[in-house]
C-alpha positions as CSV (number, residue, x, y, z in Angstrom):
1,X,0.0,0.0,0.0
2,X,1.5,3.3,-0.6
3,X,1.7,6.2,1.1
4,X,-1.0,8.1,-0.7
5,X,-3.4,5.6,-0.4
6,X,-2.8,4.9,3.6
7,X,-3.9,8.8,4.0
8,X,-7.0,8.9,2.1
9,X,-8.6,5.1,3.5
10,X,-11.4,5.7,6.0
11,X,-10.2,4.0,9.5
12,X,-12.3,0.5,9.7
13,X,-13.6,0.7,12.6
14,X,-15.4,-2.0,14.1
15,X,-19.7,-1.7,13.9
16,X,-21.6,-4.0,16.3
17,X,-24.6,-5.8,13.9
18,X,-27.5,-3.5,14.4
19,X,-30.4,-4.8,17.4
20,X,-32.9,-6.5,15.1
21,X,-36.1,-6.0,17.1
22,X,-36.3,-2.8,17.6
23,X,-36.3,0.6,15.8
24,X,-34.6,2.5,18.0
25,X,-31.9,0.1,18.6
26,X,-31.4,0.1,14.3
27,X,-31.2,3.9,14.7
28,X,-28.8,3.7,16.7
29,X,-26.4,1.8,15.6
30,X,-26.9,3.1,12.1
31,X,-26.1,6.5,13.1
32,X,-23.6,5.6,15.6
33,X,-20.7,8.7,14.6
34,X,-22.4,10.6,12.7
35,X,-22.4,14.6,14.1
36,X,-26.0,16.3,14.5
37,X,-27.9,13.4,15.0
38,X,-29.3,13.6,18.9
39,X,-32.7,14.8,17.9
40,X,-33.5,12.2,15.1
41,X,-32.0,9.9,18.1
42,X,-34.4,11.5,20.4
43,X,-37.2,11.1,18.0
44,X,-36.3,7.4,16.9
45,X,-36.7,6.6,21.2
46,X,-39.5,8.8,22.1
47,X,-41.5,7.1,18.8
48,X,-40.6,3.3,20.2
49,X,-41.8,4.2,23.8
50,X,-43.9,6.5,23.7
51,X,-41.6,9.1,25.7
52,X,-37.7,9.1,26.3
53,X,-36.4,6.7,29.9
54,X,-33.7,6.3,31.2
55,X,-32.5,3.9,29.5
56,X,-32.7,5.1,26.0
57,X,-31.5,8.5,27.3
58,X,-28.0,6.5,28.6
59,X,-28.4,4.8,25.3
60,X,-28.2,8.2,23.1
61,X,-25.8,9.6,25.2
62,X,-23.0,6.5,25.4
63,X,-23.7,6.5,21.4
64,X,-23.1,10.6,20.6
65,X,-20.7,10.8,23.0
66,X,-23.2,13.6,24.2
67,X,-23.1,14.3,28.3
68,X,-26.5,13.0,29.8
69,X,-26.8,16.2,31.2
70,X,-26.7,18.1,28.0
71,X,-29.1,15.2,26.4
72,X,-31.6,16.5,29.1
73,X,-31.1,19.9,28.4
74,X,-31.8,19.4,25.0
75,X,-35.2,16.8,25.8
76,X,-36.3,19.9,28.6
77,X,-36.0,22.9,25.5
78,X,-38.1,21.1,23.0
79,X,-41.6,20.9,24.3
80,X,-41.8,17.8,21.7
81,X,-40.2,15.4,23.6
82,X,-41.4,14.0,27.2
83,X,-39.5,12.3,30.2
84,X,-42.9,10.3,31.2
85,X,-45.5,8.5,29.2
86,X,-48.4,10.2,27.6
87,X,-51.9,9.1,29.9
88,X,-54.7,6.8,28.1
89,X,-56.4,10.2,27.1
90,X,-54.7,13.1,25.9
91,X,-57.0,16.4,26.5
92,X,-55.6,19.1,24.4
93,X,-56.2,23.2,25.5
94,X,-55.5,25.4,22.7
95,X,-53.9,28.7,23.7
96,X,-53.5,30.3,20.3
97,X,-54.8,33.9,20.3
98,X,-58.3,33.8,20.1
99,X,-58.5,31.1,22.8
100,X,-56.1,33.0,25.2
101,X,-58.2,36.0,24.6
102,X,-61.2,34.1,25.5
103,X,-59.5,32.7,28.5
104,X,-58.4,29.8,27.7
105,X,-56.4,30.0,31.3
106,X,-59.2,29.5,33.4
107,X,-59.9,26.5,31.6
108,X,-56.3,25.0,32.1
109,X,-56.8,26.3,35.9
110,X,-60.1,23.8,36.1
111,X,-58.2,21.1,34.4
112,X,-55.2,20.8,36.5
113,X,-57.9,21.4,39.9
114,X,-60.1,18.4,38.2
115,X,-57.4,16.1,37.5
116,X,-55.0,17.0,40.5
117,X,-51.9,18.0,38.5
118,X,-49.3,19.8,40.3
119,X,-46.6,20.5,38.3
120,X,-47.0,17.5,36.1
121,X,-48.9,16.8,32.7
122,X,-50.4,13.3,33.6
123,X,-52.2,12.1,36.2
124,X,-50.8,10.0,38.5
125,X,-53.1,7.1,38.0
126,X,-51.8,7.5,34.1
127,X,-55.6,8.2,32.7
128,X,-55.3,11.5,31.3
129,X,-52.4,13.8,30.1
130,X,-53.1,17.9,29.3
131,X,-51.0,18.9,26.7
132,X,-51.4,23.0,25.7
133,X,-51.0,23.4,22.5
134,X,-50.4,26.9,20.3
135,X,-53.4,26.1,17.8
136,X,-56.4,23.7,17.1
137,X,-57.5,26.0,14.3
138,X,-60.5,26.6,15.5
139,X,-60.5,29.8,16.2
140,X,-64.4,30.7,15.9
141,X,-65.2,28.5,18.3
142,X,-62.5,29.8,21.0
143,X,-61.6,28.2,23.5
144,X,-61.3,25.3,22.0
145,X,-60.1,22.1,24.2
146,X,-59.8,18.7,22.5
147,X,-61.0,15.5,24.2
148,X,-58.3,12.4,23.6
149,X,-60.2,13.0,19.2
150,X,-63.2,15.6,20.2
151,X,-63.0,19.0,19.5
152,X,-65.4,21.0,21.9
153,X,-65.4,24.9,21.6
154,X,-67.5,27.6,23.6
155,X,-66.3,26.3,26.4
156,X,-66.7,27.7,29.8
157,X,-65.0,26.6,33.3
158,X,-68.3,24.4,34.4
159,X,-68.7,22.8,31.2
160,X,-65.2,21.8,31.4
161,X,-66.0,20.5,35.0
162,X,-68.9,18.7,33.4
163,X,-67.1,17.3,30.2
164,X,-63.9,15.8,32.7
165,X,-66.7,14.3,34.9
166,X,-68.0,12.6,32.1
167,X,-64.3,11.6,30.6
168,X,-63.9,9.8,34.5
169,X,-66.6,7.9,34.3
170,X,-65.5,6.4,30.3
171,X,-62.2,6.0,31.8
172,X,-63.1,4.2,35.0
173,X,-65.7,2.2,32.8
174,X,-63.2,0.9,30.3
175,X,-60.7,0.4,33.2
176,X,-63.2,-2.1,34.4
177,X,-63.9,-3.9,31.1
178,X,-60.4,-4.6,30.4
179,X,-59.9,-6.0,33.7
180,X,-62.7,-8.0,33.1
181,X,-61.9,-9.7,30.0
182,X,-58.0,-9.7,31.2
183,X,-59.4,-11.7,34.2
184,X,-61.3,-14.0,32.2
185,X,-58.3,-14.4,29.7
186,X,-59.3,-12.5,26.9
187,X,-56.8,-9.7,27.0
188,X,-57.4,-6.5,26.4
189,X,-60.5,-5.7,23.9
């Protein structure tokens, strides 16, 4: 080999085969070295589990190379990525302008009294997550709150009381079915 052609051969460095089971494992090995890749990381981890653990946080950072610490600062800037897993219901308050200006606030003040969430998104029994968002896109009907896939507008602070009293109730209901058909071996429905 000459000299010439010792300097221009990428180093072979050795690449563990790829996890076969799961996506997040592939994406990480396929991306292993490569610069500017902690957010499609991120992504890959918070798509397989629903939100980021411990484990694929370690994961990420032993693969970049990238301090935990500064993986967490980068999870705790983007409001896209979570640290626990998303509730059975996801209730969604739009605070986009005209919502805001129609007080969207003191519906987000009767959600987190309802639900009992103190400094936290989801509730501790994991039934229901809020999740503000900057726009349902629809504005005529501000404030808008969506219910896990129902869009209810108009909305004031004791229909919302009303609405999460019903939303219990379905929960605790379906809570009860599964358990019945886990106990009598059917699984889930």
């Amino acid at each position: 080999m000459s000299e010439s052609t010792e300097a221009t051969e990428a180093p072979n460095r050795e690449q563990p085969d790829p996890p076969r089971y799961t996506r997040l494992g592939y994406d990480l090995w396929r991306l292993r070295g490569r610069t500017g890749q902690l957010i499609p990381l991120l992504q890959a981890a918070q798509k397989s589990e629903g939100y980021l653990c411990e484990r694929a946080i370690r994961s990420i950072s032993g693969v970049t190379g990238i301090p935990e610490s500064e993986v967490y600062g980068v999870i705790t800037f983007y409001t896209q990525f979570r640290l626990r897993p998303m509730g059975r219901h996801l209730i969604r308050l739009c605070d986009g302008t005209a919502c805001h200006v129609c007080n969207a606030r003191a519906l987000r003040d009767v959600i987190e009294d309802e639900l009992h969430l103190d400094r936290s998104d989801t509730t501790e029994d994991g039934e229901f997550t809020l999740q503000p968002v900057a726009c349902l896109g629809c504005c005529s009907l501000a404030p808008v709150v969506m219910f896990d896939a129902e869009v209810r507008g108009r909305l004031d602070p004791p229909a919302v009381r009303r609405l999460l009293g019903r939303l219990r109730r379905l929960a605790k209901a379906q809570a009860r079915a599964e358990a019945t058909a886990r106990r009598a071996g059917g699984g889930p429905p």
